[in-house]
N, C-alpha and C positions, 0 to 999 in steps of 0.2 A: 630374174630375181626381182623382188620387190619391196622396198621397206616399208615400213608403218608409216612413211608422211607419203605415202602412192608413188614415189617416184621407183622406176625401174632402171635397171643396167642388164644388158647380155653379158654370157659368160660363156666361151668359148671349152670345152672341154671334149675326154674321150672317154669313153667307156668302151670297155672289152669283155668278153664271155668269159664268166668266170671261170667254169669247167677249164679255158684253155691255160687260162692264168697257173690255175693251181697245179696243171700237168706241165708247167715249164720248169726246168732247172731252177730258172734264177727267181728267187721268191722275197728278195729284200724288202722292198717294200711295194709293190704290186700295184705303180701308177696312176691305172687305168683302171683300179676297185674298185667300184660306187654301187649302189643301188638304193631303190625304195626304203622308206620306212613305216610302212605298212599301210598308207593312205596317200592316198593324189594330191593331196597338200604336202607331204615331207619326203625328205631326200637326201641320203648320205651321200657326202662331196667325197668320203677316204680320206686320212690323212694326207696321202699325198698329195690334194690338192691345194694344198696350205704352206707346203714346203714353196721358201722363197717369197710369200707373201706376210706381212703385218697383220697378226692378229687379236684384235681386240674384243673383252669379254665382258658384260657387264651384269653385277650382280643382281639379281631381283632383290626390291626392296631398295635398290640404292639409287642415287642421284647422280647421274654426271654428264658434263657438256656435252653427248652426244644422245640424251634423254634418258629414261628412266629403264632399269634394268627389268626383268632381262634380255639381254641382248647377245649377239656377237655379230662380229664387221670383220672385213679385212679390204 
């Protein structure tokens, strides 16, 4: 990952084949869902990947101590 002032952080995750996801019984919330969003620059994390972590959201147009919206952090 990479923010707007260049600095980067790894982020450990898993992705799994969705076909196999969707033919399993348990379907609660399906972990390990992610994919593209239509271009090599964007990337669906899945809800689940947020579960357990702080997330913060910032509105476009707006001002705040972690710079100018829009944004999101966790």
């Amino acid at each position: 990952m990479f923010g707007q002032n260049s600095s980067s952080k790894s982020v450990n995750f898993v992705v799994e084949n969705a076909q196999d996801l969707f033919a399993s019984p348990l379907k609660a919330a399906l972990p390990s869902l992610a994919g593209t969003l239509g271009d090599a620059a964007s990337f669906d994390w899945g809800l689940p990947f947020f579960y357990g972590r702080r997330v913060f959201m910032g509105f476009e147009g707006q001002t705040t101590p972690l710079g100018n919206g829009p944004f999101y952090a966790f």
